[in-house]
C-alpha positions in Angstrom: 26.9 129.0 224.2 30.4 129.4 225.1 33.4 129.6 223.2 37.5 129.5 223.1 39.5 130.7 219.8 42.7 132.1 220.0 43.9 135.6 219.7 46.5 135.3 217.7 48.2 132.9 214.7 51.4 133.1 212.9 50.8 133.0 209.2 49.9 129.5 207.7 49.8 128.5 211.6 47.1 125.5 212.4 45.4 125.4 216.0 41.7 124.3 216.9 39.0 126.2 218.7 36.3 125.4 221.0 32.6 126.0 220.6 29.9 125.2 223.2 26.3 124.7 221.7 23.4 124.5 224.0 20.4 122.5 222.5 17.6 125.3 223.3 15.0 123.8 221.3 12.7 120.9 221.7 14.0 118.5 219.0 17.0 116.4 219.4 20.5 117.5 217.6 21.7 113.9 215.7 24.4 113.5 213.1 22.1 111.1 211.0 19.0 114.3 210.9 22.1 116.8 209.4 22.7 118.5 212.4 25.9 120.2 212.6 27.9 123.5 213.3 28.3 125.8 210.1 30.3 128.7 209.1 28.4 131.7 208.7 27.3 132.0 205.1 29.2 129.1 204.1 32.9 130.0 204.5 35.3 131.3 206.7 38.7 132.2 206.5 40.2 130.2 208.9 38.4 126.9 208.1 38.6 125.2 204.4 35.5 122.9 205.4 33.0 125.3 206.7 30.9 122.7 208.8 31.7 120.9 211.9 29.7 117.3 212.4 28.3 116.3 215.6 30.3 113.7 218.0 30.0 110.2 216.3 26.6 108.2 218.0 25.8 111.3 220.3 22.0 112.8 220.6 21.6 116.2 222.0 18.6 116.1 223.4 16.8 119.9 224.6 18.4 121.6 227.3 21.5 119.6 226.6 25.4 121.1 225.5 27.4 119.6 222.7 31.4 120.9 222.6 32.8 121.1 218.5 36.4 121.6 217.8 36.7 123.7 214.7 40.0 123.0 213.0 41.7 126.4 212.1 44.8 127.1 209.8 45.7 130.9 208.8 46.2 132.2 205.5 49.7 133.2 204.6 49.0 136.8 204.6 48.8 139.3 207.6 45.1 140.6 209.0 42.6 140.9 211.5 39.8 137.9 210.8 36.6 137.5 211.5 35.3 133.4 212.3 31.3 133.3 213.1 29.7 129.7 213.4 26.3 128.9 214.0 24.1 125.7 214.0 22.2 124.4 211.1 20.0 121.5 210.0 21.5 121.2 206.3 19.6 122.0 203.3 16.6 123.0 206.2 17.6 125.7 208.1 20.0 127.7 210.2 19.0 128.7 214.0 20.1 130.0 217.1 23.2 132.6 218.2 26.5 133.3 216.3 29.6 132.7 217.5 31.5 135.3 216.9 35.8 135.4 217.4 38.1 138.1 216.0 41.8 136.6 215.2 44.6 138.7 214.6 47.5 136.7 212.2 51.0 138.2 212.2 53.7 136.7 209.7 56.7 136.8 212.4 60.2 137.4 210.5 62.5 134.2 210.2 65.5 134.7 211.2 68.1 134.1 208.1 70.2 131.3 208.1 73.8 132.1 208.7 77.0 131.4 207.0 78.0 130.5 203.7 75.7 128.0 201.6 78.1 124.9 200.8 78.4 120.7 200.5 79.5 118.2 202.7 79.1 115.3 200.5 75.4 115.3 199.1 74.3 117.4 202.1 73.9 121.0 202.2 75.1 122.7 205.0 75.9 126.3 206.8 76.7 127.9 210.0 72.9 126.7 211.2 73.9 123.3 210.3 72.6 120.8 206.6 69.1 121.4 205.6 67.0 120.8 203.0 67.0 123.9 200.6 63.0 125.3 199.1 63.4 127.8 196.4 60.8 129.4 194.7 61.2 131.1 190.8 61.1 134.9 191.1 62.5 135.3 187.6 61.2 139.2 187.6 63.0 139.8 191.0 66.0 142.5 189.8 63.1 144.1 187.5 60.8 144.6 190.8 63.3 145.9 192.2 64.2 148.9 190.4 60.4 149.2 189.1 57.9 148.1 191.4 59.3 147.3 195.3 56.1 147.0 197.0 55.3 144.2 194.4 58.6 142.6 195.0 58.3 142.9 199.1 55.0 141.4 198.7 56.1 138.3 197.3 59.3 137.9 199.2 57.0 138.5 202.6 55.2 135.5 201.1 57.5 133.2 200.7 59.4 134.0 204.4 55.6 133.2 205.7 55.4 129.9 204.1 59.2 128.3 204.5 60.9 129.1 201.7 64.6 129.9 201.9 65.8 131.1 198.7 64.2 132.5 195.8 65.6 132.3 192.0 65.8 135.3 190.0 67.2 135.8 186.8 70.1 138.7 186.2 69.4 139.8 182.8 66.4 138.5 180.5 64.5 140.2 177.0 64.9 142.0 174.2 65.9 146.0 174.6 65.9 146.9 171.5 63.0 144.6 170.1 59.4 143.4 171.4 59.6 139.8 172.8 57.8 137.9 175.5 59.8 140.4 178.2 58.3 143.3 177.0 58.1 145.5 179.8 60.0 143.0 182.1 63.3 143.4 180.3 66.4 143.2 182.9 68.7 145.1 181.2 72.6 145.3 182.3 73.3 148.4 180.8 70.8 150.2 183.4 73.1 152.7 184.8 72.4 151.4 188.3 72.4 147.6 187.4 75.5 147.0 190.1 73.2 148.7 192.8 70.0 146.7 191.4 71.9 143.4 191.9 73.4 143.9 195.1 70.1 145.9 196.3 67.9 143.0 195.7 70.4 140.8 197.4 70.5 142.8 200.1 67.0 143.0 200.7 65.8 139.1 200.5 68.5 138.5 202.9 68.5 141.0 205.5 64.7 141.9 205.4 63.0 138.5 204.6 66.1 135.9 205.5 66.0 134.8 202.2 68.9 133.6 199.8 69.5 134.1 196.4 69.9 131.7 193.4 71.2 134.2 190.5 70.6 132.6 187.4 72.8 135.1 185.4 72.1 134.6 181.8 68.5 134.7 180.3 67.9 135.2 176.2 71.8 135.8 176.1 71.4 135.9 172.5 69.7 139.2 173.0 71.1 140.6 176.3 74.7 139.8 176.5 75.1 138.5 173.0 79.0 138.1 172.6 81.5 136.1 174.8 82.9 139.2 176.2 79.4 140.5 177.3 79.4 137.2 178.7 82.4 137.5 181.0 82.3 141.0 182.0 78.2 140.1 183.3 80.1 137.1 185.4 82.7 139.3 187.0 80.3 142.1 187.9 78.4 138.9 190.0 81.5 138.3 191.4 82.1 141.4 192.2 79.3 141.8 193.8 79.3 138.9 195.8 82.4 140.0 197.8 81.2 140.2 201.2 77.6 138.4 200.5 78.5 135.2 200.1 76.5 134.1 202.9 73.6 135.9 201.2 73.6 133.4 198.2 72.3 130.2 197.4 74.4 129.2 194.2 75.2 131.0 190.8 73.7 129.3 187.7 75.3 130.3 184.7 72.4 130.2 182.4 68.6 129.1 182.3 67.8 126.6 179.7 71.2 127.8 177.9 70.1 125.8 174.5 67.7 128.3 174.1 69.1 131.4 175.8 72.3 132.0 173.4 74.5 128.8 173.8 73.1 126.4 170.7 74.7 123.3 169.9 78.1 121.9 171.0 80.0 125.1 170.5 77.6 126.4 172.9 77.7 123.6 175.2 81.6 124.3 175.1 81.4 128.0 175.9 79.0 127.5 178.5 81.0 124.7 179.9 84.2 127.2 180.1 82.5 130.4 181.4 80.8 127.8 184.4 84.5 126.9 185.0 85.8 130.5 185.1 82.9 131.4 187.5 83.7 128.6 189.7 87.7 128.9 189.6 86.7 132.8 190.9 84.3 132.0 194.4 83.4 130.1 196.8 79.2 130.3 196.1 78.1 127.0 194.9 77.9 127.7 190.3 76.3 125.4 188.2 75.9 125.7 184.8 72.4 125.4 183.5 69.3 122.7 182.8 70.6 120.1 179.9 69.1 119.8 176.5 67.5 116.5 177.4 66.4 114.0 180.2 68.7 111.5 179.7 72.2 110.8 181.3 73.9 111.6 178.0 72.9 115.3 177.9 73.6 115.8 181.5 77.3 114.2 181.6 77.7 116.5 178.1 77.4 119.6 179.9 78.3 118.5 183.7 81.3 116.3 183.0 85.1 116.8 184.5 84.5 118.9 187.8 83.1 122.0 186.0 80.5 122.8 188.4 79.3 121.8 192.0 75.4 121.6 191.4 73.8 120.4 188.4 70.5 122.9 187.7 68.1 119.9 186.5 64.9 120.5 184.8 62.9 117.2 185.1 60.8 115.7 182.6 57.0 116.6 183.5 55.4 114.2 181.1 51.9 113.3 182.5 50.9 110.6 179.7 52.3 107.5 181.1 50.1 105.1 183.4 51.4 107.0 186.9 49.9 110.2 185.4 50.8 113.3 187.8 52.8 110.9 189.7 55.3 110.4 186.7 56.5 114.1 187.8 57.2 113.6 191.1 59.0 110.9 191.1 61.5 111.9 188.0 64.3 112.8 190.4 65.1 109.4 191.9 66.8 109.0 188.5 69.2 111.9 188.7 72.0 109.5 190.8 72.3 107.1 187.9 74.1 109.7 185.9 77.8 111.1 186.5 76.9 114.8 187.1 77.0 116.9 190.9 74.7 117.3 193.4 71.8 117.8 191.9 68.7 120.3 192.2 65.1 120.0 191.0 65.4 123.5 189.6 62.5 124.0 187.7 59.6 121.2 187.9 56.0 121.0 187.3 54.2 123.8 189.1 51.0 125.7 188.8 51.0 127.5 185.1 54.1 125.7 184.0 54.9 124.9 180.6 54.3 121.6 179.0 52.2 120.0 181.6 51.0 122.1 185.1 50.1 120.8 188.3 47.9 122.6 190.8 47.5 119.2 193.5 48.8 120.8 196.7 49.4 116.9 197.8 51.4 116.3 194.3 53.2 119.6 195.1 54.3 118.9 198.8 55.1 115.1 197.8 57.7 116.5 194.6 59.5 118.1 197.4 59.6 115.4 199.8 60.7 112.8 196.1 63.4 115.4 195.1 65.4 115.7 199.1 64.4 111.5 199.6 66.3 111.1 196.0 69.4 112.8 197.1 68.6 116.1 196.0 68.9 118.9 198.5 67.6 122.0 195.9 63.8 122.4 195.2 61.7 124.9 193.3 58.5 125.9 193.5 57.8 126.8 189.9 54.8 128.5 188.7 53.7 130.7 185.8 53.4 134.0 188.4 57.3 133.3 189.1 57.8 134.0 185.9 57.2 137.3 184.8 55.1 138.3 188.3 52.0 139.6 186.2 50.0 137.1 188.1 49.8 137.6 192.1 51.6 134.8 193.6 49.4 134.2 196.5 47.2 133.1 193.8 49.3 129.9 193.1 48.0 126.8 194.4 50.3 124.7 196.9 52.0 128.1 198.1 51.3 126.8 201.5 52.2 123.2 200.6 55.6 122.7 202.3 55.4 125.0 205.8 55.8 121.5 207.5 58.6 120.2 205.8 61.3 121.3 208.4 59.3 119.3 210.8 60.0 116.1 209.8 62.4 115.9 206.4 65.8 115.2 207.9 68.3 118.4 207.6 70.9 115.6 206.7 68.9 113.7 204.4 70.4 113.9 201.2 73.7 112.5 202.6 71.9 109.2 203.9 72.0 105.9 201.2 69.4 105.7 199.3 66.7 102.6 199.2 64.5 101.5 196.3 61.1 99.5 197.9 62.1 96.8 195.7 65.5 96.4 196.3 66.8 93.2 198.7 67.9 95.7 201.9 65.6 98.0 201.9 63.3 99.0 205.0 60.5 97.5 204.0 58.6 95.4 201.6 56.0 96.3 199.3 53.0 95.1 198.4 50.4 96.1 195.0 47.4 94.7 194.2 46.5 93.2 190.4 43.0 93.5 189.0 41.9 90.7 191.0 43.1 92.1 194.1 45.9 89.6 194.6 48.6 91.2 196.3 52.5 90.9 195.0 55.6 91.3 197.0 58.5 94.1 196.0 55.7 95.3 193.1 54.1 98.8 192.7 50.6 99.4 191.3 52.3 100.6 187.7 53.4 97.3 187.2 50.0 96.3 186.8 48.5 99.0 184.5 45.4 101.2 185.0 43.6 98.5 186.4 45.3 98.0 189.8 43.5 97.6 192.6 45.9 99.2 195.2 49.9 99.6 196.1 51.9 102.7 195.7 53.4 104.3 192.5 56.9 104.3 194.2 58.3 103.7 197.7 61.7 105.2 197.7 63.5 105.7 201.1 67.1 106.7 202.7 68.6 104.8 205.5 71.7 106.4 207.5 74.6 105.1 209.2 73.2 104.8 212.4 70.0 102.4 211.2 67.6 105.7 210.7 65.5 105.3 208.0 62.7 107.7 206.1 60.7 106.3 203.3 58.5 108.0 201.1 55.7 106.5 199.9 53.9 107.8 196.9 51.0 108.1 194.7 49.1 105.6 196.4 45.6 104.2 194.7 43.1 102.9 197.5 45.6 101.4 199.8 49.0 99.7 200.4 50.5 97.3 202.2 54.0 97.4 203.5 55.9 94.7 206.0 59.5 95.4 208.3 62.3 93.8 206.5 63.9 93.7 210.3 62.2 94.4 213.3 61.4 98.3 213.6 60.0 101.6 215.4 58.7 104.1 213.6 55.8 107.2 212.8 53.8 106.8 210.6 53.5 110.9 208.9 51.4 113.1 207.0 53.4 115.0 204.8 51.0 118.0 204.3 51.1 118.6 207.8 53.8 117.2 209.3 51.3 115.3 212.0 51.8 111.7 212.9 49.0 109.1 212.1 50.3 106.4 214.2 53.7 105.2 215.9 54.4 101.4 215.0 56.4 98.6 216.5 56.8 95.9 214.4 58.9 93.0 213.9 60.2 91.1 210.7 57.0 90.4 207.8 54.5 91.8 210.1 52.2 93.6 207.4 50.5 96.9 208.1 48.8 99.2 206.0 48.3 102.7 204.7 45.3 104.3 203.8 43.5 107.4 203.6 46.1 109.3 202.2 48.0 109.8 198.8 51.1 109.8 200.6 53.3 108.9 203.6 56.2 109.0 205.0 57.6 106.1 207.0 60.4 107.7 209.4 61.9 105.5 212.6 65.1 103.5 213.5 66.3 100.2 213.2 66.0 98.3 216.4 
C-alpha cells in the first residue's frame, strides 16, 4: 500500500488524499461483492462518509493495485488528527494493513477588513471594496466579556474560521433587580466598568479575530434603561465610544424587537423612531432602528419611514406550514424591496434553536444566505439558540460551516445589481415545473402546483448588472428542473455548499438544460 495526505489544512479547508491498495489475497476486489475502502471503526474526522467505493466497472484481481481518493474537509476547530483507512467487504469483514496519516489543522487569522462600514446605493462597501456582510448573533458577547473570556474567544475564533465578518451582540439585556430569562447573563450598564466592557469587546473582535460589531443597544429596555433619559445617555456612551472605532463597527441598531423590549405601541414606535434619528444625526456608523411589529409593508414603513435610519433590521417571517415548507423561510426576503424602508438586513432568521420554527438543513442554511444577498440584501445572520444566551457551545450548531464558500462565488457588488424574478418577461432564463402528470409549464414554479408536483424549483430569483452579468439562485428544487437562455449565454453552473462548479454551459436562445442532484444552484455567467 502506498499513500499521499496532506500535512496540513486550514480550518473548514477541503482537499483529497490518495490511497494505494494492493489486492494481496486470492479473490477479486469488485464494487458489486461490497468491496470498498473504510474508515477505521467507522468514522473519521476528516471524512463525513467513512467509505470510499471502488472505481466504477473495475475488478481487482490478486496481486493487482487499486488507487481511492478520499475526499477530506477539516473541522472548524484547531488539532492534530488522526485519518486510518482500511479495506473491507461490508457487513463481512475488514482485512489487510491500515493506513495511517496524521494531519495538523491550523485556523490562520483573517486579516480584518479595513475602513469604515458604509452604502453606495444597495451595496455595502469599505476600504477593501462592497462585499456581502455574514453576521452571526452573539447576544451574550459584553457579558463574556467581563465574565467568561475564554468562552467568548472561543466563539469569536469560530466564527473568523468559518467566514463570518461581524458578530451581533446586544449592549444591555435582563432584569438586575428581578429573576428573568437573563438570570445570570444580565448586561447591566451600571457595571462600573461598562465603558471599558463595550469598548473592550470591540476592541477584541476587531483587532484579534477581524471581526466587526453590530451593537444592538437596547434589550428588555423596560427593565434595563427604563426611562427616556436612560435611553439617551446609553446612546451617547455608544457614541462616545465609537470615536476612533468606526471602522470597527458594522451598524448600531437601536433596539431588538423594540415592541417587546420597552417601546409598546405607537408612543413607542414614536420614541424609538426619534432616539434612531438622534443616533443617526450624531455618527457616521450605519443605525437602524429595530425589527418591526409585523411582516407586512405597513409595519415596516411605520417605523422606517422619512430618512430615519440607513438599514432596516428585518426579522422575516419563519413560518414552515405553507406548501414550500422550509423553503417558505428562505425565500421571505425577496419581498423586503416592495416596501418603502432602507437597505435592508436579514437580521434575525430561522436558525438552529430559533423560536417559532428552527432549521438545522445546512443546505437550507447556506441557501437563506445566498436568497437574502440575491434579494438585495447585503446583511445576514446566522441565528441560533447558543447565540442567544451562549449556555450551549456554538460549535454545536448545525450549518456553522455552511457559508465558508460564499466569498467564492456571491458577487461583493451584488446587492446593487437589478433584481430578476424567474417569471418575469426579461429575466435570464425561463423556468420550467412539472404538474402531477409530469407535464412541464413555462415561467411556473413547483408551488403553483401543490404537494403533488413532480419537479421545478420553489423560486428562481436572480440579479443581472449593467454590464449583462447575471447570478441566479435557484431554490428548493423537488427531483429536477428545467431552465432555458432567454438570449444566448455563458455561464457555471455552481454548488453553493461548496462553491465548486458542476458544469460550464454555452447556450443559445430556448435551449433547455437541466438541474439535478442538488436542492440548489446558482446560475452565474454573462450575456453574450
Amino acid at each position: 500500500m502506498t499513500f499521499d495526505f496532506p500535512a496540513t489544512l486550514d480550518c473548514a479547508a477541503t482537499a483529497s488524499a490518495r490511497v494505494v491498495m494492493r489486492n494481496s489475497g486470492t479473490t477479486s476486489w469488485t464494487r458489486a461483492a461490497a468491496f470498498r475502502l473504510g474508515a477505521v471503526d467507522d468514522s473519521d474526522p476528516l471524512n463525513r462518509d467513512g467509505r470510499v467505493e471502488l472505481p466504477a466497472d473495475v475488478t481487482v484481481a490478486p496481486g493487482d493495485e487499486v488507487e481511492f481518493t478520499v475526499a477530506l474537509r477539516a473541522p472548524a476547530a484547531e488539532g492534530q488528527l488522526v485519518s486510518d483507512w482500511r479495506m473491507l467487504q461490508e457487513h463481512v469483514r475488514w482485512f489487510g494493513e491500515t493506513v495511517r496519516a496524521t494531519v495538523q489543522v491550523t485556523c490562520p487569522r483573517r486579516p480584518a477588513r479595513a475602513g469604515r462600514v458604509r452604502l453606495q446605493g444597495r451595496a455595502l462597501v469599505d476600504d477593501d471594496g462592497a462585499f456581502q456582510a455574514l453576521g452571526a448573533t452573539l447576544f451574550w458577547a459584553a457579558w463574556a466579556y467581563k465574565h467568561d473570556r475564554p468562552k467568548l474567544e472561543a466563539a469569536l475564533a469560530l466564527l473568523q474560521q468559518n467566514g463570518f465578518h461581524y458578530l451581533r451582540a446586544l449592549g444591555v439585556v435582563g432584569d438586575p433587580n428581578g429573576p428573568d430569562y437573563w438570570d445570570g447573563r444580565e448586561i447591566d450598564a451600571h457595571w462600573s466598568d461598562y465603558d471599558a466592557v463595550i469598548a473592550g469587546l470591540t476592541d477584541l473582535a476587531y483587532d484579534q479575530y477581524g471581526l466587526r460589531v453590530q451593537w444592538t443597544l437596547i434589550g428588555d429596555g423596560q427593565f434595563a434603561v427604563p426611562t427616556s433619559a436612560d435611553r439617551y445617555a446609553l446612546a451617547d456612551r455608544f457614541l462616545a465610544m465609537s470615536h476612533g472605532r468606526e471602522h470597527k463597527l458594522m451598524l448600531f441598531e437601536v433596539a431588538n424587537e423594540a415592541w417587546q423590549n420597552g417601546f409598546p405601541g405607537s408612543g413607542g414606535v414614536a420614541e424609538l423612531r426619534a432616539l434612531t434619528r438622534y443616533l443617526n444625526d450624531r455618527t457616521d456608523v450605519l443605525v437602524a432602528a429595530s425589527a418591526p411589529d409585523g411582516h407586512d409593508c405597513a409595519a415596516v414603513e411605520a417605523l422606517y419611514s422619512g430618512d430615519v435610519a440607513d438599514v432596516a433590521t428585518i426579522h422575516f417571517d419563519r413560518d414552515v406550514s405553507k406548501t414550500e415548507g422550509p423553503w417558505r423561510p428562505v425565500r421571505q426576503p425577496w419581498e423586503h424591496l416592495y416596501c418603502a424602508a432602507p437597505v435592508g438586513s436579514n437580521n434575525e432568521p430561522i436558525g438552529p434553536g430559533s423560536s417559532v420554527a428552527s432549521e438545522t438543513d445546512p443546505v437550507r442554511l447556506n441557501a437563506a444566505a445566498v436568497a437574502t444577498y440575491v434579494a438585495n440584501i447585503p446583511f445576514y445572520v446566522f441565528h441560533t439558540r447558543a447565540g442567544v444566551r451562549g449556555d450551549v457551545p456554538l460549535s454545536d450548531m448545525a450549518g456553522l460551516g455552511a457559508f465558508t464558500a460564499l466569498a467564492s462565488f456571491v458577487p461583493g457588488d451584488l446587492s446593487a445589481w437589478t433584481r430578476k424574478n424567474a417569471h418575469w418577461a426579461d429575466s435570464p432564463f425561463r423556468a420550467f415545473a412539472g404538474d402531477a402528470s409530469g407535464t412541464l409549464h413555462a415561467d411556473a414554479m413547483w408551488p403553483d402546483f401543490g404537494a403533488g408536483a413532480t419537479s421545478g424549483a420553489v423560486r428562481a430569483y436572480g440579479d443581472v448588472a449593467d454590464d449583462g452579468r447575471f447570478f441566479v439562485f435557484a431554490m428548493g428544487i423537488k427531483g429536477s428542473a428545467f431552465f432555458e437562455p432567454r438570449r444566448p449565454m455563458d455561464f457555471d453552473v455552481i454548488e453553493p455548499m461548496t462553491g465548486a462548479v458542476r458544469a460550464h454551459l454555452s447556450l443559445g436562445a430556448d435551449e433547455r438544460f437541466e438541474l439535478t442532484g442538488g436542492e440548489a444552484f446558482v446560475l452565474r455567467g454573462q450575456y453574450r
